[in-house]
N, CA, C and O of each residue as an XYZ file, in Angstrom:
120
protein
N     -10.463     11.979    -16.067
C      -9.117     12.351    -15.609
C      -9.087     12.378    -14.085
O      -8.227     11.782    -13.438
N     -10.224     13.212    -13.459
C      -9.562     13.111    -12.286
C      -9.896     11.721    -11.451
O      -9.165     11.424    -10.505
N     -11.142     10.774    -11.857
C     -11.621      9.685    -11.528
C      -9.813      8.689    -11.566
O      -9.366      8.038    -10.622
N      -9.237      8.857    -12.723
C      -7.992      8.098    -12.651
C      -6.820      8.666    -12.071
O      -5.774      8.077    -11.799
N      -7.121      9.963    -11.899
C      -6.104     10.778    -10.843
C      -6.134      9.955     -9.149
O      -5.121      9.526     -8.596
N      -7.351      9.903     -8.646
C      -8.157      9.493     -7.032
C      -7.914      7.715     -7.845
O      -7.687      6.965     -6.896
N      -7.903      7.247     -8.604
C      -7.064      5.709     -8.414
C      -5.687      5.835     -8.148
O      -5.025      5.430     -7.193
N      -5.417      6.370     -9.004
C      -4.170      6.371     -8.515
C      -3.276      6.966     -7.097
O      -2.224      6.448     -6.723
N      -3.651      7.639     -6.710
C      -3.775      8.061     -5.031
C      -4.187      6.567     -4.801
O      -3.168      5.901     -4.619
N      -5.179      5.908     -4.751
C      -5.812      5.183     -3.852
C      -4.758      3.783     -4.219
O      -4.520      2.922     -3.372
N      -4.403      3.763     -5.115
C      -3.601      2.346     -5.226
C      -2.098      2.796     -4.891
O      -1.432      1.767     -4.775
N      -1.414      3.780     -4.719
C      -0.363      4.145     -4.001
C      -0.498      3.835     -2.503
O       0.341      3.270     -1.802
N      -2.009      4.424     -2.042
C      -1.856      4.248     -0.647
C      -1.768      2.606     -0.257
O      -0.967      2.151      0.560
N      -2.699      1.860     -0.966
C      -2.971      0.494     -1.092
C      -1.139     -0.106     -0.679
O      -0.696     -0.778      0.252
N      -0.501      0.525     -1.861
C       0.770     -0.037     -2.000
C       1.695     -0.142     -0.683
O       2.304     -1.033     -0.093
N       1.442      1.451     -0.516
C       2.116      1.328      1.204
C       1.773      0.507      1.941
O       2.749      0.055      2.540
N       0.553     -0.096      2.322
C      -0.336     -0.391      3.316
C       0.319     -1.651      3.014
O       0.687     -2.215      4.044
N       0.550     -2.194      2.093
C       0.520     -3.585      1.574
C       2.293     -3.979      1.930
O       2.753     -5.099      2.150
N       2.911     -2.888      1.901
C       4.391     -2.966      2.298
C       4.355     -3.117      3.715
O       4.865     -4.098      4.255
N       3.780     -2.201      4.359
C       3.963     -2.100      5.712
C       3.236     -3.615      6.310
O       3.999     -4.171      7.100
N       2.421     -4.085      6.170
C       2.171     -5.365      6.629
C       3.452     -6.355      6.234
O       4.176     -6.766      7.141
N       3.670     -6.673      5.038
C       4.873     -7.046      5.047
C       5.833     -7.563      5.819
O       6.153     -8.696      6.180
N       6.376     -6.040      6.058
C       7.596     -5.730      6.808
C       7.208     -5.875      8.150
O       8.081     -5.695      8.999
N       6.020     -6.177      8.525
C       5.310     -6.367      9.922
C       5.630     -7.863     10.204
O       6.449     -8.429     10.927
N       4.371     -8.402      9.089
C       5.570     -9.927      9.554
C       6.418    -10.300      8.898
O       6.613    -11.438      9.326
N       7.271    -10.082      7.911
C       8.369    -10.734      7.841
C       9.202    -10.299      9.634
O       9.651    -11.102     10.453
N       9.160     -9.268      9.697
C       9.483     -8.384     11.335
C       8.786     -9.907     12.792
O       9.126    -10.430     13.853
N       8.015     -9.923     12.069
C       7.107    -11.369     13.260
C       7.537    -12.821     12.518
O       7.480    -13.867     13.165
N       7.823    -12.810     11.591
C       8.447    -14.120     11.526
C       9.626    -14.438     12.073
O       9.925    -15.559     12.485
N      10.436    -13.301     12.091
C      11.815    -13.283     12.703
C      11.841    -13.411     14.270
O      12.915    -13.407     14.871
């Protein structure tokens, strides 16, 4: 339980991280 509790934290943060580049370059493509 808590081993899949700390994934899940860790693939949320992943998620952000993965947005914010993104929006970085789509932001630099423009």
């Amino acid at each position: 339980f808590l081993l899949q509790q700390f994934d899940n934290e860790l693939s949320r943060k992943l998620n952000e991280v993965v947005n914010y580049i993104r929006r970085q370059r789509c932001s630099y493509l423009r």
